[in-house]
N, C-alpha and C positions, 0 to 999 in steps of 0.2 A: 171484741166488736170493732167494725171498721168504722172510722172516723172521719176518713179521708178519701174523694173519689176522685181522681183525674183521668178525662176523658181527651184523646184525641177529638180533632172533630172530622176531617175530610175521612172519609171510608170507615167513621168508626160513630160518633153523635151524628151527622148528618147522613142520609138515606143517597142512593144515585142521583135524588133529583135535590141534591142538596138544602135536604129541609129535617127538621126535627118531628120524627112521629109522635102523633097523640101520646101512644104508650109509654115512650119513650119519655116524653116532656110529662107523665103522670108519674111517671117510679122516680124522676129525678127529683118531683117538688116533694114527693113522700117522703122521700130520702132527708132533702133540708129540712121540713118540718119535726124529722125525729133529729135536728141536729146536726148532719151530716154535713160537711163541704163539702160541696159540690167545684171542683173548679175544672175550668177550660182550658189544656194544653196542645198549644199549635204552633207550628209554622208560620203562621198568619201574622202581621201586625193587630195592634190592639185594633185599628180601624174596620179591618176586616172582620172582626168576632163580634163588634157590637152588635148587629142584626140580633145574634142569635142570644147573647148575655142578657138583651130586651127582651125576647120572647121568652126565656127562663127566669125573668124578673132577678137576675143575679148581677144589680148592679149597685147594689151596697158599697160604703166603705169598708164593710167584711167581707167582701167580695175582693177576690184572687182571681188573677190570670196569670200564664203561663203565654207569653209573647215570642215569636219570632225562635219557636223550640227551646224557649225558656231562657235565652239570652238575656232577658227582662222578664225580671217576677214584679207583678204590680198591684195593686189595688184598683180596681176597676171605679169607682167613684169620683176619685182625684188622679188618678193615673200616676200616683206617686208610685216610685221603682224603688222597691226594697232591695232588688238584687239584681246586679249589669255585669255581664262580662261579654266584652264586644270588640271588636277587633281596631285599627285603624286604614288611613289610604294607605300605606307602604304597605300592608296587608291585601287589597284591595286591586292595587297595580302586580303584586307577584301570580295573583290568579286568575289577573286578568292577560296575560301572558300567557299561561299556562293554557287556558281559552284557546286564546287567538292561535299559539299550536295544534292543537287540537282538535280547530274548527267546529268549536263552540260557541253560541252565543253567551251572554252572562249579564248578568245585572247584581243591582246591591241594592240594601236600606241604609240611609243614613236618616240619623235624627233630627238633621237641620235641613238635608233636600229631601228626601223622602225615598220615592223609590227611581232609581238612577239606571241608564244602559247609556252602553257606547254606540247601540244600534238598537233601531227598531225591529223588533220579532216577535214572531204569534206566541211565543211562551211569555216573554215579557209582560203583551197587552190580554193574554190571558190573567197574568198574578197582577194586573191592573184592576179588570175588570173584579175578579171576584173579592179582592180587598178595598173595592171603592175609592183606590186613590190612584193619581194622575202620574204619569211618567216624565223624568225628564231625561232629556236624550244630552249625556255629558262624558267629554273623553276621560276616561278615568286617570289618564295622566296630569288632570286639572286637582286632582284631588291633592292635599296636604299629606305628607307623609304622617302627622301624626292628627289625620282628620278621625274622628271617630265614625267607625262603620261597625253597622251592627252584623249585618251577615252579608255573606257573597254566595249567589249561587252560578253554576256551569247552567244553560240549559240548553235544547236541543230536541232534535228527534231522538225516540228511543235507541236504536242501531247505533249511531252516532254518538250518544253519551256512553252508551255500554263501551264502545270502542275507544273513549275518554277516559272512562274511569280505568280501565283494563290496563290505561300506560302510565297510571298516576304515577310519582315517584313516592315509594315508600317513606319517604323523609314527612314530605306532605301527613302521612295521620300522625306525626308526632308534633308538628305543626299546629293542625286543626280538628279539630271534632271533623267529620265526616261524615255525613248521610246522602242516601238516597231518599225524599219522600214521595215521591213519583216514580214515574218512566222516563219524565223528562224532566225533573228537577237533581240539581245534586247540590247539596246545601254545606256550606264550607265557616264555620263559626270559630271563635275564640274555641283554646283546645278545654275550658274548663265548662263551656257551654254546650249543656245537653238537656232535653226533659229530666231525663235523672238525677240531677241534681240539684235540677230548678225544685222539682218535687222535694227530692231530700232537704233542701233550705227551709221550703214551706213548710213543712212538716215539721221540723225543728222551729220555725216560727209557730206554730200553732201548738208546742209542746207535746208532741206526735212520735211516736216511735214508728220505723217503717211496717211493722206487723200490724199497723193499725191502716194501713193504707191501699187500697184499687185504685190498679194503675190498665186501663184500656186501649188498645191501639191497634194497628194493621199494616203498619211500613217500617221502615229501616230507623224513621226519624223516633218512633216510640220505642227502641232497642232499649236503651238505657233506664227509662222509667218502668218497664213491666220487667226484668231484672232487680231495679231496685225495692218494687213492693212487695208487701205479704204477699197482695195478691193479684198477680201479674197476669192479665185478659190478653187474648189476641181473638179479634174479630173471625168469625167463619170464614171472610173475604178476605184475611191479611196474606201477607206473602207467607211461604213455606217457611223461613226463619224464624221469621216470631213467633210461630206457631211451635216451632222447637224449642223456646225459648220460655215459655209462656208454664204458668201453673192451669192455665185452666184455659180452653176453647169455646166459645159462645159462638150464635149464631149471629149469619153475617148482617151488615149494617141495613139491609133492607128488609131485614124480619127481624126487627127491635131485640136484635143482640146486645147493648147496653141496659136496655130496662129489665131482660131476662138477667143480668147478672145481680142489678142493684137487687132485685125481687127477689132471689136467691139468696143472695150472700151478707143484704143489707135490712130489707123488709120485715123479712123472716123472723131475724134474731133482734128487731128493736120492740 
């Protein structure tokens, strides 16, 4: 029986018009009511998920997040971080170089300024807007070489980050974890942070063996955690890859492909 459900939310819990379907929010309470954890794995800072942690009444001190692609595993009540692995500024200035070749914009989070660009950009005041928190505009060369930074991303037009990633130096993913979670994100973290192993920690915090665990998602940044579950979803909407990668294919995030799974694979057999 599965015990354990981590859900992406962009393109995977959340719908195009980024909201939680009725069905959707009914198979996931069913699901906790028989037990189930239920936890939220994103990209996102924690700031950005409360909206939705509200609406699914999942904000217990039993309550898990998966923050910023699991870089921080937290308890959603006290926001105590059970588990950090996050990068620093000398980290932080070698990709922001890396950027400025490449004619990319880029921004970071750090836990003491929050979210930071050396330039104002519509991707930027995009990851502003939908996480509810305010930017600050700072040359990354102010930053302390051993200032702690949680993630760095590249961001940009599609065309132009494709044409970024294309020249990475290979050196670079032995460096850092690597994803693409968009078109226009490309997300650069400590090399030990990923969902997949944010989940695997949780798991192991919850006395969890990975056969006991649904792992959901539809991008590059859910790689790692639907590999590492029994049972690894990829959204009808996700990219071609995950969907190779995946045990099992659900429909996409706007006709309640997560609640069709929980109801299947979780409802069924409680």
């Amino acid at each position: 029986m599965y015990k354990l459900v981590a859900l992406d939310m962009d393109g995977t819990l959340l719908n195009s018009q980024k909201a939680i379907s009725p069905r959707t929010k009914q198979a996931i309470q069913a699901a906790r009511d028989c037990g189930v954890q239920v936890v939220l794995a994103s990209g996102r800072p924690l700031e950005g998920m409360t909206k939705y942690l509200d609406e699914l009444g999942m904000t217990g001190e039993k309550d898990y997040v998966l923050s910023y692609n699991a870089s921080l595993v937290q308890r959603v009540a006290s926001k105590t971080v059970i588990r950090k692995q996050i990068m620093t500024g000398r980290d932080a200035k070698n990709i922001a170089s890396l950027a400025n070749d490449f004619g990319t914009f880029i921004h970071a989070f750090t836990p003491e300024r929050g979210l930071i660009t050396p330039e104002n950009n519509p991707y930027t005041d995009h990851e502003s807007v939908i996480n509810g928190v305010p930017t600050t505009v700072l040359d990354f060369a102010e930053l302390a070489d051993d200032e702690e930074v949680i993630k760095v991303m590249m961001v940009a037009d599609p065309e132009i980050l494709t044409a970024a990633i294309n020249q990475l130096p290979a050196s670079l993913y032995d460096q850092y974890t690597v994803v693409q979670s968009a078109p226009f994100f490309l997300e650069l973290m400590n090399p030990n942070s990923n969902k997949g192993t944010g989940v695997a920690m949780l798991a192991e915090h919850l006395g969890l063996d990975a056969s006991e665990v649904i792992c959901m998602g539809d991008a590059g940044n859910d790689h790692h955690m639907i590999k590492f579950a029994g049972l690894g979803v990829a959204m009808g909407n996700a990219t071609d890859d995950i969907k190779a990668i995946a045990n099992h294919v659900t429909d996409t995030n706007d006709n309640d492909g997560v609640a069709k799974v929980i109801e299947e694979f979780v409802l069924k057999n409680a």
